[in-house]
ROVOFI-526949 format. One record per residue (C-alpha): residue number from 1; residue in three letters; y, x, z. Coordinates in Angstrom, 2 decimals. Example, Ala and Ser with C-alpha at 12.3 -4.5 7.8 and 13.67 -1.06 7.14 Angstrom:
<pts>
{1; ALA; {-4.50; 12.30; 7.80}};
{2; SER; {-1.06; 13.67; 7.14}};
</pts>
This chain:
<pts>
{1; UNK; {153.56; 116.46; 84.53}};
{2; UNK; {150.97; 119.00; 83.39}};
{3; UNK; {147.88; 117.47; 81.18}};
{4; UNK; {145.30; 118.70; 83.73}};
{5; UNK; {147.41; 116.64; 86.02}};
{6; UNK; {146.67; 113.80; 83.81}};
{7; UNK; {143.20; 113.91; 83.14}};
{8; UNK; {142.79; 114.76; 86.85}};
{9; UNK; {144.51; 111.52; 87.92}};
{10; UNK; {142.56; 109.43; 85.14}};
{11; UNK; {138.96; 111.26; 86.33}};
{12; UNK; {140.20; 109.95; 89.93}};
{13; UNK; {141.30; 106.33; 88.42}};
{14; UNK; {137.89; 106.30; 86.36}};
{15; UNK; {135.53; 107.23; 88.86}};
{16; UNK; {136.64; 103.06; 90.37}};
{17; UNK; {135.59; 101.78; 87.17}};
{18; UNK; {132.20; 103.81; 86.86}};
{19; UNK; {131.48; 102.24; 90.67}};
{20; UNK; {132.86; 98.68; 89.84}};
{21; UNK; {130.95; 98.75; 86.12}};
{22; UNK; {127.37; 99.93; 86.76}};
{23; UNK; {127.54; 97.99; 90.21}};
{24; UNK; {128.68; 94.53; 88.26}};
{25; UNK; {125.60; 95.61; 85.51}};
{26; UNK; {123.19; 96.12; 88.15}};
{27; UNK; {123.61; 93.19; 89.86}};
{28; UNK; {123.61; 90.57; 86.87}};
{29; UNK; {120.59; 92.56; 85.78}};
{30; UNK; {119.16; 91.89; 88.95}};
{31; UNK; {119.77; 88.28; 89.59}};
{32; UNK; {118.64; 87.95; 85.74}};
{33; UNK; {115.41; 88.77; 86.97}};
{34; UNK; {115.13; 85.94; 88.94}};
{35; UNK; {117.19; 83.57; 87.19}};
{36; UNK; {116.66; 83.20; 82.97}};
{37; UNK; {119.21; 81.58; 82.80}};
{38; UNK; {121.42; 84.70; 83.48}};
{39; UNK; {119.79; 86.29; 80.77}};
{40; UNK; {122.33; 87.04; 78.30}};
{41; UNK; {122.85; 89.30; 75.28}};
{42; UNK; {126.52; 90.24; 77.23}};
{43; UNK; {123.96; 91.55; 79.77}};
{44; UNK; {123.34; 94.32; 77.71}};
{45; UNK; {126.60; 95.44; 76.03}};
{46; UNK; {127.98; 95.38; 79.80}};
{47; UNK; {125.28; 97.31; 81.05}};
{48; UNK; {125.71; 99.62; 77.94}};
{49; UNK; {129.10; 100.12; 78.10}};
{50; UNK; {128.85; 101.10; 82.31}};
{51; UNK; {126.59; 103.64; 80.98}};
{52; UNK; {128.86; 105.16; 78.56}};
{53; UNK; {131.42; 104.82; 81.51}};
{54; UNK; {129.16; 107.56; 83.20}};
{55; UNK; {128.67; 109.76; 80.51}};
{56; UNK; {132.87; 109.40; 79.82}};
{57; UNK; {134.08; 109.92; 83.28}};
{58; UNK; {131.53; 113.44; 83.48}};
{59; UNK; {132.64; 114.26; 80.31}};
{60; UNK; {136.19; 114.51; 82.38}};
{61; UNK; {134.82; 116.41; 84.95}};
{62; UNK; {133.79; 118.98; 82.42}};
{63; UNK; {136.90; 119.18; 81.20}};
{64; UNK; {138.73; 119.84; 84.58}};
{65; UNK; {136.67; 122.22; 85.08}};
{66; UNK; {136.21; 124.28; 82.06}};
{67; UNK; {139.73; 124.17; 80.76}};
{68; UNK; {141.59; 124.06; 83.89}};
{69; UNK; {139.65; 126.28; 86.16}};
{70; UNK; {139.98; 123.65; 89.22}};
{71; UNK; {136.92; 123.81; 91.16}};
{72; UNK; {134.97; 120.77; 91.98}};
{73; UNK; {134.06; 119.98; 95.60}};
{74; UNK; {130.93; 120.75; 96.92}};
{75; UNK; {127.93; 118.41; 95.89}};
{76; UNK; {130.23; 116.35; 93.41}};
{77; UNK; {128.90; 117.96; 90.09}};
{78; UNK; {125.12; 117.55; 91.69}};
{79; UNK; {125.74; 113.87; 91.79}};
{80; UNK; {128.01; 113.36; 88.61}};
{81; UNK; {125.17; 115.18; 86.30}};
{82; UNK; {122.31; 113.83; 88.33}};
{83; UNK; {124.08; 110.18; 87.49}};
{84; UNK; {123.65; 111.40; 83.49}};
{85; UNK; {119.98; 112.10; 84.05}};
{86; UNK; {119.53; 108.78; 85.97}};
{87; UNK; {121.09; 106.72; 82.89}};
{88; UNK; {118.74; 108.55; 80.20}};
{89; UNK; {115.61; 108.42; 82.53}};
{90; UNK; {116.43; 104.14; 82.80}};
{91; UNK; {116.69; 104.30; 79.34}};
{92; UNK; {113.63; 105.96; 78.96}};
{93; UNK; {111.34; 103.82; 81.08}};
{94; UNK; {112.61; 100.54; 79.28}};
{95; UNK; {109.32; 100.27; 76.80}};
{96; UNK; {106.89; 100.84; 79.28}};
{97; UNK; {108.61; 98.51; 82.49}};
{98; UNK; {109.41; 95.98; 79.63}};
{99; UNK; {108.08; 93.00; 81.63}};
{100; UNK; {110.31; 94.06; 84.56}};
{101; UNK; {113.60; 95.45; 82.46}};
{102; UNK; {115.78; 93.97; 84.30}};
{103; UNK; {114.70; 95.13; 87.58}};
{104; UNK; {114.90; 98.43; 85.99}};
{105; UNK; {118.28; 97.99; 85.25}};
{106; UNK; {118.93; 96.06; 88.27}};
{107; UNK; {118.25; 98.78; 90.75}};
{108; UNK; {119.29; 101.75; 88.16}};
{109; UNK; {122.95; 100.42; 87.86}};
{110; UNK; {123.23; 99.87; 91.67}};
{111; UNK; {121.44; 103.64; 91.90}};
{112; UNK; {124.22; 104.87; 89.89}};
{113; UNK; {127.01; 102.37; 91.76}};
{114; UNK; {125.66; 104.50; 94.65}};
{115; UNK; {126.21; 107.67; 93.34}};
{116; UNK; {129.27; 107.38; 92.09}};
{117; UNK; {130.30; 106.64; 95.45}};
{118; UNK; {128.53; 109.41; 96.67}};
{119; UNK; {130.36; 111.44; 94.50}};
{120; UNK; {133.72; 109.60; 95.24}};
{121; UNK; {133.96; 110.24; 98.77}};
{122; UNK; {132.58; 114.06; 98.94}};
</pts>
């Protein structure tokens, strides 16, 4: 078993935990809206952490295809880097939607749940 092999089978493995992270973040975000009570400091590390997910599991794209050569299919960088510019515009808007945060993060995780589906089944 070759290391591309490797990293290709753990970008594949990943991509489940990108989908099943930012989706889990976005919804708790969202239902924190409406309930306080589900406003937690967790809330954030989670939500943090399914960021990071995104930025790891590109990162492993790049690899594959800058050391390996393998080609990616059509459309699935477009939505892998577009997912990197989603989580640092979210970020970005957080000062100025503070009153509504955690719709902001609400809907941004569940964007990015969505596109790494997207990018999943291409």
């Amino acid at each position: 078993m070759t290391l591309a092999s490797v990293v290709l089978e753990v970008h594949r493995w990943f991509a489940w935990v990108v989908i099943v992270s930012t989706g889990l973040a976005g919804l708790w975000a969202s239902v924190a809206h409406w309930r306080p009570s589900a406003r937690r400091p967790l809330l954030w590390w989670f939500t943090g952490a399914a960021h990071v997910s995104v930025f790891a599991q590109a990162g492993l794209g790049s690899w594959l295809v800058a050391r390996e050569d393998m080609e990616a299919p059509d459309l699935h960088a477009l939505y892998g880097f577009s997912a990197l510019a989603a989580v640092g515009i979210i970020y970005s808007y957080r000062a100025q939607l503070r009153d509504h945060v955690h719709l902001l993060y609400g809907g941004g995780g569940l964007f990015l749940m969505g596109m790494a589906i997207r990018a999943t089944v291409i």
